[in-house]
Structures are given as C-alpha cells and as structure tokens.
C-alpha positions in Angstrom: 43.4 94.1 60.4 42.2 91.2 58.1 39.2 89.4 58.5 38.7 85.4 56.8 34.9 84.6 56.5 34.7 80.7 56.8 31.7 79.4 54.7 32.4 76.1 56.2 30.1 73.2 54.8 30.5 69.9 55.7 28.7 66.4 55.8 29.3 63.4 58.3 28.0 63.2 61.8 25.4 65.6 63.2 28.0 66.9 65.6 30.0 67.6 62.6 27.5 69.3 60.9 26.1 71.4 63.5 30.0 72.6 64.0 30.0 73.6 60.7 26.9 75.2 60.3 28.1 77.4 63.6 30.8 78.0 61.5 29.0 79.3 58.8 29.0 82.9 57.7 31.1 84.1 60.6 33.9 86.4 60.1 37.5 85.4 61.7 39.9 88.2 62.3 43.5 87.6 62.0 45.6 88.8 64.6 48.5 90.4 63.9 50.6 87.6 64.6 49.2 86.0 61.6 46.9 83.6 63.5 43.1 83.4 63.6 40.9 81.6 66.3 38.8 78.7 65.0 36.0 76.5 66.3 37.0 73.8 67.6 40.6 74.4 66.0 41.8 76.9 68.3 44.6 79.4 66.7 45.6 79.0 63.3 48.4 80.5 61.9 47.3 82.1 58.3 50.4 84.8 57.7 51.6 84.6 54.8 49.4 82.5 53.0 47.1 83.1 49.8 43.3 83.1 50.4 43.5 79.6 48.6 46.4 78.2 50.7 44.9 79.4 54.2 41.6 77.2 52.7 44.0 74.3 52.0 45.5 74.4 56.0 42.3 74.8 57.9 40.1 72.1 55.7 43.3 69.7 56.5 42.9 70.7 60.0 39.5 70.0 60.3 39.7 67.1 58.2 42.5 65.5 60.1 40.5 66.2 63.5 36.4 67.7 63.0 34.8 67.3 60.2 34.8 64.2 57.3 34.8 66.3 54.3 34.9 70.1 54.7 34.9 72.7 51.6 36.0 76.0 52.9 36.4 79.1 51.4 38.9 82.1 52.8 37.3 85.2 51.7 39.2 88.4 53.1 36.6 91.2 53.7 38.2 94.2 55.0 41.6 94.6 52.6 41.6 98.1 51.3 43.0 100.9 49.4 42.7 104.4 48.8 42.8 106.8 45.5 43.0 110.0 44.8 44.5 112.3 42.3 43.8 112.5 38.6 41.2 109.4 38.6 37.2 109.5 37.5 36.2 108.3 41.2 38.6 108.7 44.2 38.0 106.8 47.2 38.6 103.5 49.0 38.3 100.4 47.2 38.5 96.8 48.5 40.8 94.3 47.5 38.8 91.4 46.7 41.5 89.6 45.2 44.6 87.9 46.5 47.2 89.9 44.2 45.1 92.8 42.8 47.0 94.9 40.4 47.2 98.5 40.4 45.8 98.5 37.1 42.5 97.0 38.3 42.2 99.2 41.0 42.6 102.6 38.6 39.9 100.5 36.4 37.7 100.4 39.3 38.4 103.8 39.9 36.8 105.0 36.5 40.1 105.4 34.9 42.7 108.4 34.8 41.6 111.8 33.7 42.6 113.7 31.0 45.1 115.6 33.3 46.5 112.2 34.7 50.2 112.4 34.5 50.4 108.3 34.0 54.3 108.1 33.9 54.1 109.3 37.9 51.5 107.0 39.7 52.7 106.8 43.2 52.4 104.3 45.5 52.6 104.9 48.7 53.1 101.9 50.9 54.5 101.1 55.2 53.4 102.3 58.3 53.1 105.9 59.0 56.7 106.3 60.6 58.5 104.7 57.7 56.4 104.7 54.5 57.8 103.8 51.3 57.0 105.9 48.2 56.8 103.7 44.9 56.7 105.7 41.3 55.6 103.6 38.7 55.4 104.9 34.9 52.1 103.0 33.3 53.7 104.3 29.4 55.9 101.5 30.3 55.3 97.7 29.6 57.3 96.4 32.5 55.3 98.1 34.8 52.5 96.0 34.3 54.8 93.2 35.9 56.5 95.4 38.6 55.6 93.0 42.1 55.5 96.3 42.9 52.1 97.1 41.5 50.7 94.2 42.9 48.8 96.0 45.4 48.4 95.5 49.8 46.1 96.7 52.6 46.3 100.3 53.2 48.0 101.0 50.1 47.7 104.9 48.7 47.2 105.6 45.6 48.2 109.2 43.9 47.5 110.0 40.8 49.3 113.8 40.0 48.3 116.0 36.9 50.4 116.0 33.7 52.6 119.1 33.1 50.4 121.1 30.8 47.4 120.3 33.0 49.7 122.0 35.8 50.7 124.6 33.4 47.1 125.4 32.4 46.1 125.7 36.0 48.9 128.4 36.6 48.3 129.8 33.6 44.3 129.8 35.0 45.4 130.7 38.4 47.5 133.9 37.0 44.8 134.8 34.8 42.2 135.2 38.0 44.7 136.8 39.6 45.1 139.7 36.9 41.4 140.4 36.0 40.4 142.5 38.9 43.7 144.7 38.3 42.9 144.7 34.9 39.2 145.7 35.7 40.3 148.0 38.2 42.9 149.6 35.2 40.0 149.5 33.0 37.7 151.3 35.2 40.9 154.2 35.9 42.1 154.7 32.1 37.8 154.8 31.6 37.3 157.6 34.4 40.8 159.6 32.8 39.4 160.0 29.6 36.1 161.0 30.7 37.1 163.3 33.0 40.0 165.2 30.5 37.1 165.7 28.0 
C-alpha cells in the first residue's frame, strides 16, 4: 500500500487556511484503485502518476475549487525493498525516490561483498502467485539503463556469491567434514603403533 503525506500550505481566506493547516502533516493512503481521499476534495485518482505529477493534479484541484495558492508536496512514505545476499547490510530499504535505481539501493546497502557474484543480481518482482525473476549483470554498461533496474514496492533483491566464493565454501565445507575422520584416523594409526611396540 502507498501512503502521500500532503504538507499542504496555503494563503487566502481563514477558511482556506485552516483547511490547509488540517491538511498538514497527515498521511493519505492510496487505495488500490489508485485513488486517495482528500479534504475537501474527495477521491483523487493518483495511479500512475510521479510524486511531482500527483502534486501538480491535487494543487490544481484545490486551486480550481479550495484554496488560492496551494504548494503541495507528494511524499510517498511506505515504498520498500528488501536485500539480501552478498551485500555489507541486508535488509529493507525505503524508496524515497520516484525511480530509485538498483544501484542506489546496493549503495545504500553498504555495497557487494567480496564474494558478490555482480554479473547475477536478481530481481525478483510480481505478486506471490506470478513473480517475475529479473537477472541483471552490473559488469555490463547497459545495465545501468535497463528500466528494469529502476526499482518498485516490494521489490527483492538477491545478491548470490561468485563461483570461487562457492567453491571455497565447498572446499571449507569438505574440509570440516574430513577432520574428525582424519582425527579419528590419526588417533587409530597412533594407538597401532603404540600398541605393536
């Protein structure tokens, strides 16, 4: 769900004002017919629109009708994504921005790890029944203009591990694996030789 916080400020007639200070400060969800209840408006319809053209609509509509000469500003408050994988700090971030890149979000993130594998950064975008999986390869330029990379709510971000990070851990994982048998051969071969002296 989307929220618009209407920092409405306006001058004209005490009526006006008051309506706009009431309108102050006060968070507005959208619906998810794209349409958010205003004061004294009624329902707008905002889907679609940037944060700067949903401003544009609703000061026309209270300029048209309300208030002489309103200054609003959209802000969306509750936009997020998640990360996780190969980056310094996994989490949820907000998107603060109309068209936040992936880029700025991994930034955010404190960057990929050594063991980032940056030519498989998935995306993972849609509803739960029919999510779409996007792969995007950062070693190439074009990705930094893919729309694809231009991040939306509820986005998820995975970042997997390069191959010789993945071989290391195996490598690792095998190695764990072996020592007790090898302690436990150690200890046998150590016990055989004593005990044939």
């Amino acid at each position: 769900m989307k929220y618009i916080v209407d920092d409405a400020a306006g001058s004209g007639s005490t009526a006006q004002a008051t309506a706009a200070e009431t309108a102050a400060g006060q968070g507005y969800q959208v619906q998810r017919n794209g349409t958010v209840a205003l004061p004294m408006l009624g329902r707008v319809s905002v889907g679609g629109l940037t944060r700067e053209e949903a401003a544009a609509k609703i000061e026309t509509l209270y300029r048209k009708s309300i208030i002489k000469d309103p200054i609003i500003e959209v802000k969306l408050i509750n936009l997020k994504v998640t990360v996780f994988g190969e980056v310094r700090s996994p989490g949820n971030y907000q998107l603060v921005n109309d068209r936040t890149s992936l880029v700025e979000i991994l930034g955010q993130a404190g960057g990929l790890t050594d063991k980032a594998n940056e030519q498989q950064i998935k995306i993972v975008r849609g509803s739960n029944t029919g999510p779409q999986t996007y792969v995007i390869n950062l070693r190439e330029v074009s990705s930094l203009t893919n729309p694809v990379t231009v991040l939306q709510n509820h986005d998820i971000i995975y970042v997997g591990q390069n191959k010789r990070a993945i071989r290391n851990d195996k490598l690792q994982n095998i190695t764990t694996l072996m020592q007790p048998a090898l302690l436990l051969m150690n200890t046998a071969l150590i016990i055989y030789t004593l005990s044939n002296k």
